[in-house]
N, C-alpha and C positions, 0 to 999 in steps of 0.2 A: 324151207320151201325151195321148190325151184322152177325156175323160169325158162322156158321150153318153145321155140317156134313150131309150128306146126311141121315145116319142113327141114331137113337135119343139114343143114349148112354145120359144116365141119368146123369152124371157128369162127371169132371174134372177126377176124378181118373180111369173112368171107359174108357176112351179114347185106344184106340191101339197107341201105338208110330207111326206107319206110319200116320195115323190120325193127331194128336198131330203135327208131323212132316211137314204134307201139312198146319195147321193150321197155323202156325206158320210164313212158308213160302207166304199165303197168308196177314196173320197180317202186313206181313215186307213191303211187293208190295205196302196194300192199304194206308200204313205210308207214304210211299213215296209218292204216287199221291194226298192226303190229304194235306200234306206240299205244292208241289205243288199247285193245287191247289185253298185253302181254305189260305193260309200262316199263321196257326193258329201259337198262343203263346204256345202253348202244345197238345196234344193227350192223351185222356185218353182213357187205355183198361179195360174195369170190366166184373169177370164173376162170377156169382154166384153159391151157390150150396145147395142142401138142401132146408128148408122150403124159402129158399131167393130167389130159385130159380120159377118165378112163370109160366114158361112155362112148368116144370117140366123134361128137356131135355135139354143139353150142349150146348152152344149157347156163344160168348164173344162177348161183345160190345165195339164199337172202336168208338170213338165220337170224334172230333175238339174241344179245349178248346182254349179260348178269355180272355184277363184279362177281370174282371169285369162282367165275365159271371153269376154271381150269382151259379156257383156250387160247394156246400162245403161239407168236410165232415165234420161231428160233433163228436170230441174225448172225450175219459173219464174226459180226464185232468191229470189223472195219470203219464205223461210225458212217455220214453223213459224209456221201464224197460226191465232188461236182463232175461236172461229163469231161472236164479237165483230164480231171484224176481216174477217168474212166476211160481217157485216150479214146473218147469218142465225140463225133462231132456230127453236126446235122450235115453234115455233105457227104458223108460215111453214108447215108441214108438217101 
């Protein structure tokens, strides 16, 4: 499924809080009636942004996960590292 404002605000950040707000509120609804449902083993939401994004306007997907679905993501390997180790800091920001 996916989640769609009526107007095409180009990303996440570019959202209005009331927006954002009904988003969010509709996220929660269709979690619920998916459980129901689908009785999946998880729910995953992804939104993209930037060159990831290929429809090039704000949009979040909310999909049904199944053990054994074959959907994985693929990490560096670099394990679990802190914003230390990221050489980044909230004042960087």
């Amino acid at each position: 499924m996916l989640i769609c404002p009526k107007n095409p605000y180009e990303s996440f950040i570019d959202l209005p809080g009331s927006v954002n707000a009904e988003i969010q509120y509709v996220a929660k609804d269709l979690y619920s009636r998916i459980l129901t449902k689908f009785n999946p083993d998880g729910i995953s939401f992804i939104q993209n942004n930037g060159s990831c994004n290929e429809l090039g306007h704000y949009h979040l997907h909310i999909f049904p996960r199944f053990n054994n679905d074959k959907f994985k993501w693929e990490t560096s390997g670099i394990g679990i590292q802190t914003v230390d180790d990221l050489k980044v800091t909230f004042s960087d920001f």
